[in-house]
CHARMM internal coordinates of N, CA and C (Angstrom, degrees):
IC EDIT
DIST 1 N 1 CA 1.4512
DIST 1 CA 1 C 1.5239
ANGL 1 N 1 CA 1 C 107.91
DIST 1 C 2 N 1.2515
ANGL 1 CA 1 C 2 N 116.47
DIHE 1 N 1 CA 1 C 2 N 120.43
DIST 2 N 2 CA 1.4642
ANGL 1 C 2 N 2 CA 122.26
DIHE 1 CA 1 C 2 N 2 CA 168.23
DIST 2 CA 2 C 1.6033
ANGL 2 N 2 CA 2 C 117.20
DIHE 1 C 2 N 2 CA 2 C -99.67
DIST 2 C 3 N 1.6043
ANGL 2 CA 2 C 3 N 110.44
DIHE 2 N 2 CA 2 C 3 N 145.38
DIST 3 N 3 CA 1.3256
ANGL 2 C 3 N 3 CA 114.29
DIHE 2 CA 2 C 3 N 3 CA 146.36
DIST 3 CA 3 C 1.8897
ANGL 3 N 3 CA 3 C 88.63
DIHE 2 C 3 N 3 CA 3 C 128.72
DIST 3 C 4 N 0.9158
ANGL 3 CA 3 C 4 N 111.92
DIHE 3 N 3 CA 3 C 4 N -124.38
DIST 4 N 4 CA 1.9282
ANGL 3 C 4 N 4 CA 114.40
DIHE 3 CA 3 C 4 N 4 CA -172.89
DIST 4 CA 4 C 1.2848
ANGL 4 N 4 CA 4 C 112.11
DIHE 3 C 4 N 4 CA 4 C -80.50
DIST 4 C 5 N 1.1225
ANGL 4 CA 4 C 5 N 123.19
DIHE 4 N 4 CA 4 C 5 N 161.26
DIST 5 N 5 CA 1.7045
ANGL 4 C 5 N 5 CA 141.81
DIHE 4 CA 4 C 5 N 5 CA 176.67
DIST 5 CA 5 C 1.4563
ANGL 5 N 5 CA 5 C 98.15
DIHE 4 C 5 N 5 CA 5 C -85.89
DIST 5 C 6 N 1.7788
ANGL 5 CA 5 C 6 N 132.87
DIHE 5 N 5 CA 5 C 6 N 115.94
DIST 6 N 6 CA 1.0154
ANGL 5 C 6 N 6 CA 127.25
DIHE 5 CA 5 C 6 N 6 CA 164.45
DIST 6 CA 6 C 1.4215
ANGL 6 N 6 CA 6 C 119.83
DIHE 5 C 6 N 6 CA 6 C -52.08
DIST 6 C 7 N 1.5592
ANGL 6 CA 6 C 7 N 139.83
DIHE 6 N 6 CA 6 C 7 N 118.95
DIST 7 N 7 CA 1.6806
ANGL 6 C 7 N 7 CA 119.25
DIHE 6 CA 6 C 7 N 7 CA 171.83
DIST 7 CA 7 C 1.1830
ANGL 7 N 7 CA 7 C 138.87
DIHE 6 C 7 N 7 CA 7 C -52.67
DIST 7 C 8 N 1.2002
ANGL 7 CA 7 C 8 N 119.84
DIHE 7 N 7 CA 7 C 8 N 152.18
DIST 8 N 8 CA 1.6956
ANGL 7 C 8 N 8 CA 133.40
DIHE 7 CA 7 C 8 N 8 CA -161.26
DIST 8 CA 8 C 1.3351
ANGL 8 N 8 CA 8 C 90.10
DIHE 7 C 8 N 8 CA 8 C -53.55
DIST 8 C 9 N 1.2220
ANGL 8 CA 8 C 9 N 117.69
DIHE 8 N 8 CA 8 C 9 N 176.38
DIST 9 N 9 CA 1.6008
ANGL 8 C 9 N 9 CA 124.86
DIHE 8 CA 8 C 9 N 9 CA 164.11
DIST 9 CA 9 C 1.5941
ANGL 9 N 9 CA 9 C 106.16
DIHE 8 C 9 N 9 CA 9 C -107.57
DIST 9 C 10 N 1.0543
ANGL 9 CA 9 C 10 N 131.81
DIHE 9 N 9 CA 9 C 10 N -11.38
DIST 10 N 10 CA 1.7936
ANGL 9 C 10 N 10 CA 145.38
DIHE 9 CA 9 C 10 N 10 CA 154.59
DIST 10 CA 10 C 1.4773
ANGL 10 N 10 CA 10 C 102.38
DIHE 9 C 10 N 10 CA 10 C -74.49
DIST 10 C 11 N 0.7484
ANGL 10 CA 10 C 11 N 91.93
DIHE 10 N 10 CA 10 C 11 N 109.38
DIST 11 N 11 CA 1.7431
ANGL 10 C 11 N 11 CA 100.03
DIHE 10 CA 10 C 11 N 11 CA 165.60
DIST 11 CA 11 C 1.4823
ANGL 11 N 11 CA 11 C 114.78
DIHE 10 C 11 N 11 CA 11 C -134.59
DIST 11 C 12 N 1.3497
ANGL 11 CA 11 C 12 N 103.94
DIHE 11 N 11 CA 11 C 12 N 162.83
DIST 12 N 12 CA 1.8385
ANGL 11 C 12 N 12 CA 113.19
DIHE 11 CA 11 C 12 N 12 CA -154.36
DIST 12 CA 12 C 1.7829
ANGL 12 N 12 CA 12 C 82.06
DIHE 11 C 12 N 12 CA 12 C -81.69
DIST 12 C 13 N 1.2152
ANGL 12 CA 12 C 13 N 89.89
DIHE 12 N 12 CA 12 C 13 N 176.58
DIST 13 N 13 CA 1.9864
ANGL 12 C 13 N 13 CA 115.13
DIHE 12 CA 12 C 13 N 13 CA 171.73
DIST 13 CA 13 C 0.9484
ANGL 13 N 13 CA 13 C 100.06
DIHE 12 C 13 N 13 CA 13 C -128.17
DIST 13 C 14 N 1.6632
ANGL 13 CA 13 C 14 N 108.70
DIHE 13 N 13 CA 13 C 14 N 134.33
DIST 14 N 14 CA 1.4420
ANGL 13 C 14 N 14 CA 116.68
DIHE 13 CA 13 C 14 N 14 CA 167.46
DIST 14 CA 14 C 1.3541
ANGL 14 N 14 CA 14 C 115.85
DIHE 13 C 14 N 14 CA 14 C -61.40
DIST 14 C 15 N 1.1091
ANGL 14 CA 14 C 15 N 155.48
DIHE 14 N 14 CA 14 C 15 N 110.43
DIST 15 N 15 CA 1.5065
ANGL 14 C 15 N 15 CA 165.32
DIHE 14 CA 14 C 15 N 15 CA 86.60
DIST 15 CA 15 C 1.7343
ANGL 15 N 15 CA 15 C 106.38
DIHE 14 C 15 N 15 CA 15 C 78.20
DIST 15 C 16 N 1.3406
ANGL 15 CA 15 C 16 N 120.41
DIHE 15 N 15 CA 15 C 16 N 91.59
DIST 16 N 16 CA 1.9046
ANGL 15 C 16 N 16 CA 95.27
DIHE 15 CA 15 C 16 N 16 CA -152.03
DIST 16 CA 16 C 1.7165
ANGL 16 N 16 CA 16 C 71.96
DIHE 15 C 16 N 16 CA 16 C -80.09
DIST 16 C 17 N 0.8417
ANGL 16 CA 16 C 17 N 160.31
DIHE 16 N 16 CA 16 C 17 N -61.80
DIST 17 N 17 CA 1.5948
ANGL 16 C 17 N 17 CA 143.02
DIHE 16 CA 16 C 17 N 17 CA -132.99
DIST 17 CA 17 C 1.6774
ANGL 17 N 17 CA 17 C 109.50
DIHE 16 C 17 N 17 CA 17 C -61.12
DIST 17 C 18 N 1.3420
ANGL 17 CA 17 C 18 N 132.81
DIHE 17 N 17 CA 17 C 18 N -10.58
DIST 18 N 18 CA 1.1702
ANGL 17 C 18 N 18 CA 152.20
DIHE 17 CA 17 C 18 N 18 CA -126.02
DIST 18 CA 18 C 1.5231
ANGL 18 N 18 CA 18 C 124.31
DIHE 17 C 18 N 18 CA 18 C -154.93
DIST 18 C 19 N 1.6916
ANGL 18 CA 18 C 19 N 100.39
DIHE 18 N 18 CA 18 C 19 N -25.45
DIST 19 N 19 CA 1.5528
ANGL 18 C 19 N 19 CA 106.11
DIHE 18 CA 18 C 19 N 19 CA -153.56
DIST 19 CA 19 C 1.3787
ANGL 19 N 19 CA 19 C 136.36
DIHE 18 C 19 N 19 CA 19 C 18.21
DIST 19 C 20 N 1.2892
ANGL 19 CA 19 C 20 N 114.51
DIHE 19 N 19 CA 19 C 20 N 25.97
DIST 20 N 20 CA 1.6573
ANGL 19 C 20 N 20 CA 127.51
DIHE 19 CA 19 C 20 N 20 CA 154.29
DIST 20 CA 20 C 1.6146
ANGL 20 N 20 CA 20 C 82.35
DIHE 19 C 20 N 20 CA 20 C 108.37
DIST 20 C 21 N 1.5795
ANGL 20 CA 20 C 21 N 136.90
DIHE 20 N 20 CA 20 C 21 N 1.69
DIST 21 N 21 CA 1.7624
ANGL 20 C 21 N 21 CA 111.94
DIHE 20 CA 20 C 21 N 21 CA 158.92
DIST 21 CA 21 C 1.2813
ANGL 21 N 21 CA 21 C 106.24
DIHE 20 C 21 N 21 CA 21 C -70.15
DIST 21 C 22 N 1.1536
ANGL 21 CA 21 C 22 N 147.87
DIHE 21 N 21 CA 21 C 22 N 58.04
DIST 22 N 22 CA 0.9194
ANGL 21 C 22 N 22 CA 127.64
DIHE 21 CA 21 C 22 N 22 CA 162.71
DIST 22 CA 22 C 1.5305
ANGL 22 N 22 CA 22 C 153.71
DIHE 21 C 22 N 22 CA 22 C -36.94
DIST 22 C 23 N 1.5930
ANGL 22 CA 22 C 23 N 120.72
DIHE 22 N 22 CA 22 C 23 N 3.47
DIST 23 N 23 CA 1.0371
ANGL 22 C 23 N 23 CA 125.16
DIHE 22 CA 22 C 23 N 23 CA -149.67
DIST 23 CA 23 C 1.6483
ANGL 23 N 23 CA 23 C 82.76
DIHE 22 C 23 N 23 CA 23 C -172.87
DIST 23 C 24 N 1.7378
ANGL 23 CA 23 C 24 N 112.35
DIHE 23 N 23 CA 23 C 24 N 120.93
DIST 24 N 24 CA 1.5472
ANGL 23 C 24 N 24 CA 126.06
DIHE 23 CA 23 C 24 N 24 CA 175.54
DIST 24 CA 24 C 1.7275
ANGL 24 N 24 CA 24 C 112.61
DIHE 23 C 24 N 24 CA 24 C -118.67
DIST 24 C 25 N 1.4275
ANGL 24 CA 24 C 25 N 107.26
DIHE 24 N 24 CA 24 C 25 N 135.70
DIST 25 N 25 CA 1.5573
ANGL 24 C 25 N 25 CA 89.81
DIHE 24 CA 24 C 25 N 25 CA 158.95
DIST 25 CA 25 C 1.4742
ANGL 25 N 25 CA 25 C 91.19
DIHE 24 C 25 N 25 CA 25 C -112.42
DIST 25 C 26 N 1.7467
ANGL 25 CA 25 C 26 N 86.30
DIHE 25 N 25 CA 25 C 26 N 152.85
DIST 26 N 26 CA 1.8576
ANGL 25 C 26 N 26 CA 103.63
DIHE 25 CA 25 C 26 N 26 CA -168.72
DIST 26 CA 26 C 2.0458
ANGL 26 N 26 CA 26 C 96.26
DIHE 25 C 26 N 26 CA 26 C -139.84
DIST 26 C 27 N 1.5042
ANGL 26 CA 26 C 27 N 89.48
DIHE 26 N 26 CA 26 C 27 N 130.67
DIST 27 N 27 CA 1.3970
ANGL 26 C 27 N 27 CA 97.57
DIHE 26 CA 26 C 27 N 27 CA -175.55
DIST 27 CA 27 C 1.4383
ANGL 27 N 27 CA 27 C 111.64
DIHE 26 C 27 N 27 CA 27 C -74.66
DIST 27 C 28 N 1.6199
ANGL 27 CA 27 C 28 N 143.84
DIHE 27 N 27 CA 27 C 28 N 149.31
DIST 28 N 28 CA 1.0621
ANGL 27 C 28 N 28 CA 157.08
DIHE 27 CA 27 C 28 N 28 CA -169.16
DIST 28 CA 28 C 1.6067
ANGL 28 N 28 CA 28 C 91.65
DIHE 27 C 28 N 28 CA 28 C -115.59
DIST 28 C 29 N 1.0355
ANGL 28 CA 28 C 29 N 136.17
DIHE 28 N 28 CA 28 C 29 N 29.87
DIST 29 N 29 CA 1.1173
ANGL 28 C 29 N 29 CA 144.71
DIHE 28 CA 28 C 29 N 29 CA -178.53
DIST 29 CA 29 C 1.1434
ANGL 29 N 29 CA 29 C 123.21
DIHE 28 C 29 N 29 CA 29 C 45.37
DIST 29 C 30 N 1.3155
ANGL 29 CA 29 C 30 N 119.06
DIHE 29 N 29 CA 29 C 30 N -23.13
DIST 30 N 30 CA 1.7422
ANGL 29 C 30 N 30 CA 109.65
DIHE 29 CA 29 C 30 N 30 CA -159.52
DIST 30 CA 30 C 2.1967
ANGL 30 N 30 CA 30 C 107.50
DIHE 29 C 30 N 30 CA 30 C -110.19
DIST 30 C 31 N 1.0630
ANGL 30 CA 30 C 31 N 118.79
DIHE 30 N 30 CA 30 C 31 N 164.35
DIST 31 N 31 CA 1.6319
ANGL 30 C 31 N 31 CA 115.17
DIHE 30 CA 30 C 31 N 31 CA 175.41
DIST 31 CA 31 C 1.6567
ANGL 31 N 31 CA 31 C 124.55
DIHE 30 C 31 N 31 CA 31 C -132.45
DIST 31 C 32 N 1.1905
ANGL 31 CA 31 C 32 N 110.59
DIHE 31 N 31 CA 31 C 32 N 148.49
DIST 32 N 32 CA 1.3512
ANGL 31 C 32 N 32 CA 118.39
DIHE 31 CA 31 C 32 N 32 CA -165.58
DIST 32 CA 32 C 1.5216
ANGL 32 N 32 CA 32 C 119.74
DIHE 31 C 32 N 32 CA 32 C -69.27
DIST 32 C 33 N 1.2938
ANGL 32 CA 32 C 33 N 126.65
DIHE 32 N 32 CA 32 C 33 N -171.25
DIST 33 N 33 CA 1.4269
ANGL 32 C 33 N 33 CA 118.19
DIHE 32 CA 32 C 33 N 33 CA -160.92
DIST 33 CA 33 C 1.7821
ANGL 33 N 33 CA 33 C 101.06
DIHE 32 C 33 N 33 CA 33 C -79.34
DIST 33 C 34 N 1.1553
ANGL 33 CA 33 C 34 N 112.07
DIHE 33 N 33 CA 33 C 34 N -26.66
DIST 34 N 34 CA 1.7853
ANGL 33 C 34 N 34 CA 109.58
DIHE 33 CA 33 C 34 N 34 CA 162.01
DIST 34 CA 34 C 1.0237
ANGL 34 N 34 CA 34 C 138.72
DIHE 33 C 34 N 34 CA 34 C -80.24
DIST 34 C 35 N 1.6626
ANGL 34 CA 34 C 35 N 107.31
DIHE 34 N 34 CA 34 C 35 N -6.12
DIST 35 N 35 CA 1.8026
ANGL 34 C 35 N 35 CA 115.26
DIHE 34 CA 34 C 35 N 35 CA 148.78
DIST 35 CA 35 C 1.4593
ANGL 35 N 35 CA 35 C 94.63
DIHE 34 C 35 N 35 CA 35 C 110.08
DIST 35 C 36 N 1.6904
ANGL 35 CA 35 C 36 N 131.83
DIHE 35 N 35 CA 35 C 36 N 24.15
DIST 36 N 36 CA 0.9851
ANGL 35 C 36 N 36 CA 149.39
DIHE 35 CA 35 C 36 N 36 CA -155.03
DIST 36 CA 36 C 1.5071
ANGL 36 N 36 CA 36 C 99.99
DIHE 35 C 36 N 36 CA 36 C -94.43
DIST 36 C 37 N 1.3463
ANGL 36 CA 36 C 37 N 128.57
DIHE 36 N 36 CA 36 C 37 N 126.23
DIST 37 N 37 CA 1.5301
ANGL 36 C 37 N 37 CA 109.55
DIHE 36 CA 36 C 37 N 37 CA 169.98
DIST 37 CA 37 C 1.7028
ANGL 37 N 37 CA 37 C 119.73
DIHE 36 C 37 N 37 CA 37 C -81.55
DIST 37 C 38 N 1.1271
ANGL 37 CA 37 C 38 N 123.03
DIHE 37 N 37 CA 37 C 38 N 120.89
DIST 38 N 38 CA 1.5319
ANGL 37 C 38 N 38 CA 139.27
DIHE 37 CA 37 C 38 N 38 CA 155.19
DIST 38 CA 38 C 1.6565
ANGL 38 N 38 CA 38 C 105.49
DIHE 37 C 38 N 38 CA 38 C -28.97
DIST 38 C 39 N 1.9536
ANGL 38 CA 38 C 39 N 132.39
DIHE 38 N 38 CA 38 C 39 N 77.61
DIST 39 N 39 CA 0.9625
ANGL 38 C 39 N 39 CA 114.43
DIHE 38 CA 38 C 39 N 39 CA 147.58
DIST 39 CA 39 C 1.4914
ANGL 39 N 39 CA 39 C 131.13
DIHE 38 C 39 N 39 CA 39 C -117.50
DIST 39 C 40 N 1.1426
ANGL 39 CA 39 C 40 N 139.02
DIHE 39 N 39 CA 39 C 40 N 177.62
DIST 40 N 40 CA 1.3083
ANGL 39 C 40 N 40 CA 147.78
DIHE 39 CA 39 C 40 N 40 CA -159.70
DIST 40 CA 40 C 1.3675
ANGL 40 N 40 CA 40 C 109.92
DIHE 39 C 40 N 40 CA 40 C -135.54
DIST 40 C 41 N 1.4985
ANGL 40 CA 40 C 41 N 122.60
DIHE 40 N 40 CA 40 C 41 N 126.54
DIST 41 N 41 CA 0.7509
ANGL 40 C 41 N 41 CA 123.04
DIHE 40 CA 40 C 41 N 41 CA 167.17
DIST 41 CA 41 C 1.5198
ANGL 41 N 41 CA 41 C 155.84
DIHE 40 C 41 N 41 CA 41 C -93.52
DIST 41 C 42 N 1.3786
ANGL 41 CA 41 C 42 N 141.18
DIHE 41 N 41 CA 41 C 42 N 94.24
DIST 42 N 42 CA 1.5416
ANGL 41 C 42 N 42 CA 153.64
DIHE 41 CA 41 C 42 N 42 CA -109.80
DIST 42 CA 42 C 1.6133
ANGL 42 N 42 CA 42 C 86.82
DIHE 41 C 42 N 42 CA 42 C -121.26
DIST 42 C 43 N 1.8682
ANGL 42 CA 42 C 43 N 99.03
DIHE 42 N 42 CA 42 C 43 N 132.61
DIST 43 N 43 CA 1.1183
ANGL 42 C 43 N 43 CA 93.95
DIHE 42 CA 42 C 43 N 43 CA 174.06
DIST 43 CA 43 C 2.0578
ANGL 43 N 43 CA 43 C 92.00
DIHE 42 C 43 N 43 CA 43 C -127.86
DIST 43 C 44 N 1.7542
ANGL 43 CA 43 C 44 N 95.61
DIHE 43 N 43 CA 43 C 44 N 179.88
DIST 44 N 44 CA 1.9562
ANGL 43 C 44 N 44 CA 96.91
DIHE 43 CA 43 C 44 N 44 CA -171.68
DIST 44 CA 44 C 1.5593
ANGL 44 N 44 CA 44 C 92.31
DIHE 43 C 44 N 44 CA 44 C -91.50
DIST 44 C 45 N 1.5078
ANGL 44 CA 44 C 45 N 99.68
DIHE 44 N 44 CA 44 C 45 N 121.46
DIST 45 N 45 CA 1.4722
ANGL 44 C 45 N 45 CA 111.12
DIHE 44 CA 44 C 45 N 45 CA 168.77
DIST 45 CA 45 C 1.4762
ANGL 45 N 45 CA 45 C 131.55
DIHE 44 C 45 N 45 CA 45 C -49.54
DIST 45 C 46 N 1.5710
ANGL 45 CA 45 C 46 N 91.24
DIHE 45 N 45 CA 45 C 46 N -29.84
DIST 46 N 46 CA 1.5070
ANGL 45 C 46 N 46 CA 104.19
DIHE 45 CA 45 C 46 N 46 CA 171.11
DIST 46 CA 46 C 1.4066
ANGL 46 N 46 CA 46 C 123.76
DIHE 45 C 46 N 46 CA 46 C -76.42
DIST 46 C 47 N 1.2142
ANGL 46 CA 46 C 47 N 111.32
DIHE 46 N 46 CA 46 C 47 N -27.12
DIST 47 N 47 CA 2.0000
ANGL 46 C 47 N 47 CA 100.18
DIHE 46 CA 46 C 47 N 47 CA 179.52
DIST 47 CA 47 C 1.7123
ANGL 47 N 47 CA 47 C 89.02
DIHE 46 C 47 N 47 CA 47 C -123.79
DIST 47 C 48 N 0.9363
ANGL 47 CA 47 C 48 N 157.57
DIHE 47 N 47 CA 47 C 48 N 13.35
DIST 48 N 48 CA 1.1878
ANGL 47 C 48 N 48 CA 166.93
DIHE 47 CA 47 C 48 N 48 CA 79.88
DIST 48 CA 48 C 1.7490
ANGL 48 N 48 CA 48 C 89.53
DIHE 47 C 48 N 48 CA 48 C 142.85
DIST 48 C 49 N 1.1830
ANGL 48 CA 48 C 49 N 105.81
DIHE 48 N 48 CA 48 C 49 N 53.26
DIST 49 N 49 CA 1.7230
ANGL 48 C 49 N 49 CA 112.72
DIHE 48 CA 48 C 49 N 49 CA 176.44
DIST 49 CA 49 C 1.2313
ANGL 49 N 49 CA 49 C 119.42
DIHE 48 C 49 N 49 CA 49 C 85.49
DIST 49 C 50 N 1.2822
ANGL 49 CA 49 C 50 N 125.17
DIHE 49 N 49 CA 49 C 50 N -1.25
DIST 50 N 50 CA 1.6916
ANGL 49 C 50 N 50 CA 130.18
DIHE 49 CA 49 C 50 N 50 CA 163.15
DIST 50 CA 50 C 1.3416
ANGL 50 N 50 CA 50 C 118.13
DIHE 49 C 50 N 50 CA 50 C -48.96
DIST 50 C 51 N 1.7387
ANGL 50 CA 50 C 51 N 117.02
DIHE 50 N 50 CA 50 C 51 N -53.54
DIST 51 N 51 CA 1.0189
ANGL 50 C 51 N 51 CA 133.89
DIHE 50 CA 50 C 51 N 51 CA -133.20
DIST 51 CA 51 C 1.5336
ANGL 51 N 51 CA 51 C 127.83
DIHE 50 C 51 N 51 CA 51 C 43.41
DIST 51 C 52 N 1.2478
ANGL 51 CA 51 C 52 N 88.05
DIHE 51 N 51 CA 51 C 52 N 64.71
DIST 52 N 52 CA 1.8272
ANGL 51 C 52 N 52 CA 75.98
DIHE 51 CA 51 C 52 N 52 CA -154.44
DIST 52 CA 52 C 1.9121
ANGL 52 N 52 CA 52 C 78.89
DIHE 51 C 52 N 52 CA 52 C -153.95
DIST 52 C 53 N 1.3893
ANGL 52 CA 52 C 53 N 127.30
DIHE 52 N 52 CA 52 C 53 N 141.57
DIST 53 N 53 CA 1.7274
ANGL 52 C 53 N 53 CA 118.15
DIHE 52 CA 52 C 53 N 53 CA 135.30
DIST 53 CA 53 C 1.2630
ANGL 53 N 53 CA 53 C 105.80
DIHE 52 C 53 N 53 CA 53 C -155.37
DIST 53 C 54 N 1.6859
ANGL 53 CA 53 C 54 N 104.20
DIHE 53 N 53 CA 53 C 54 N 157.67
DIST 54 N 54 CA 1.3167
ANGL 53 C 54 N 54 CA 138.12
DIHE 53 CA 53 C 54 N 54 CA -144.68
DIST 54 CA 54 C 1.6177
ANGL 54 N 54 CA 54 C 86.17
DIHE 53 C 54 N 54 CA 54 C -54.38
DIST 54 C 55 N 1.8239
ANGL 54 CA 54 C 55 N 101.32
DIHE 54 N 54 CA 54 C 55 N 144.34
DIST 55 N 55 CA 1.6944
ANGL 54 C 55 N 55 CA 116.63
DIHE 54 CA 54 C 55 N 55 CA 162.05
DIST 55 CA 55 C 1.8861
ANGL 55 N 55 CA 55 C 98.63
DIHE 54 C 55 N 55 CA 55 C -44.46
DIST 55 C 56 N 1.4218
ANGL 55 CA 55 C 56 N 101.53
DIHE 55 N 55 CA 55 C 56 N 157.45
DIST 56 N 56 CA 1.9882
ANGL 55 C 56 N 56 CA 115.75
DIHE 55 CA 55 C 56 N 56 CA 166.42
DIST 56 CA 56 C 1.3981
ANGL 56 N 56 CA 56 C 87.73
DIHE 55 C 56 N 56 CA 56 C -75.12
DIST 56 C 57 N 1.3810
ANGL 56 CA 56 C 57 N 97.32
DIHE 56 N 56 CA 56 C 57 N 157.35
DIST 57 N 57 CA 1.4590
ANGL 56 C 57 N 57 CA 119.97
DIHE 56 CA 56 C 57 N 57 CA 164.73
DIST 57 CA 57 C 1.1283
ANGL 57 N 57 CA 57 C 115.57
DIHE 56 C 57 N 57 CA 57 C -64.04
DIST 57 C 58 N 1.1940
ANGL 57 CA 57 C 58 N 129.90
DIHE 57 N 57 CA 57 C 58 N -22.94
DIST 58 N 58 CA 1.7095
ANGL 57 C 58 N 58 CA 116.79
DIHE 57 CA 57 C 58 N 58 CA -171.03
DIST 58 CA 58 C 1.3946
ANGL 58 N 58 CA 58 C 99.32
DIHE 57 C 58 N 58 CA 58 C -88.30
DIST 58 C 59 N 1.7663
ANGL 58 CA 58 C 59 N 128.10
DIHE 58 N 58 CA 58 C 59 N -18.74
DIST 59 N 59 CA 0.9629
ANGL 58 C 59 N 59 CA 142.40
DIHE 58 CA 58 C 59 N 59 CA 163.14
DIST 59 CA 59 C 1.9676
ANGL 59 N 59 CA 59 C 114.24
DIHE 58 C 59 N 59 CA 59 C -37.34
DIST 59 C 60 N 1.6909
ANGL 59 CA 59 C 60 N 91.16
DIHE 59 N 59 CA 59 C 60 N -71.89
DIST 60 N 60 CA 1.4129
ANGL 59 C 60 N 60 CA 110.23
DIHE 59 CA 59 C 60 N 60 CA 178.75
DIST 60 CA 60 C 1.6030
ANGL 60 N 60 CA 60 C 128.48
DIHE 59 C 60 N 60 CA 60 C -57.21
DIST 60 C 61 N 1.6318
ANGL 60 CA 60 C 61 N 110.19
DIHE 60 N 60 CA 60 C 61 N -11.12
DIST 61 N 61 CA 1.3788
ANGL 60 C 61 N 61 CA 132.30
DIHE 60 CA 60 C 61 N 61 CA -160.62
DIST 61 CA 61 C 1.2914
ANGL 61 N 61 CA 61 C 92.73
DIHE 60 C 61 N 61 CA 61 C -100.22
DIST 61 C 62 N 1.3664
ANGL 61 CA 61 C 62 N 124.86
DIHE 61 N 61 CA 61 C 62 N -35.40
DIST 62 N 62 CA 1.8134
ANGL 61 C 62 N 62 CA 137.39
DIHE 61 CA 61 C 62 N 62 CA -160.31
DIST 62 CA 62 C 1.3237
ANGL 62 N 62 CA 62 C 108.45
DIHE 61 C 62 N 62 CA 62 C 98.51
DIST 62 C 63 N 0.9161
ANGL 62 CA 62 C 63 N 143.04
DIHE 62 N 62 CA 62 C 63 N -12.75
DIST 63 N 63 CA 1.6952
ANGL 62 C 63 N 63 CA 157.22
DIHE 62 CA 62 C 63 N 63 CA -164.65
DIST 63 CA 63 C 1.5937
ANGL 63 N 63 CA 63 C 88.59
DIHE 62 C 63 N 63 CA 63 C -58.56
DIST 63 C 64 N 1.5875
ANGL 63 CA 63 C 64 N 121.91
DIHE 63 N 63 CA 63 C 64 N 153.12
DIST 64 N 64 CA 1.2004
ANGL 63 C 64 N 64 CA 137.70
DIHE 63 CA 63 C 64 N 64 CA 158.53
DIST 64 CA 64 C 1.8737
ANGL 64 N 64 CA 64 C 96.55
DIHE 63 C 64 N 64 CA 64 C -72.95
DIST 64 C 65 N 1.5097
ANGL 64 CA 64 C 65 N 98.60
DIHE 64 N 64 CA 64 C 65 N 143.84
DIST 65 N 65 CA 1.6684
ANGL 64 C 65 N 65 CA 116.14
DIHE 64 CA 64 C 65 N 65 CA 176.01
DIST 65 CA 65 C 1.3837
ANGL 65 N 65 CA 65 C 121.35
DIHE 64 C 65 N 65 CA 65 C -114.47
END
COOR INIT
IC SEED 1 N 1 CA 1 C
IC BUILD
């Protein structure tokens, strides 16, 4: 068979704490002597920057969720 990979039937969930941004830059307000802004970068504790977490098990089993 040529051409694309049909998709898994498990598929990830977008991250509800996060909605799949997983990953923020956030200004510290202040800038350096080249006028550069000071930001930091914040990631979601919960999918730990994927935006992405694993299908439920009843998911992975075939079970209705």
């Amino acid at each position: 068979m040529t051409g694309h990979t049909p998709a898994s039937s498990t598929t990830a969930r977008i991250c509800p704490n996060c909605d799949g941004f997983a990953t923020a830059a956030v200004s510290s307000g202040g800038r350096d002597p080249r006028g550069h802004l000071h930001t930091i970068t914040v990631v979601c504790p919960a999918c730990h920057g994927t935006g992405t977490l694993p299908a439920r098990a009843a998911q992975l089993v075939g079970g209705r969720a």
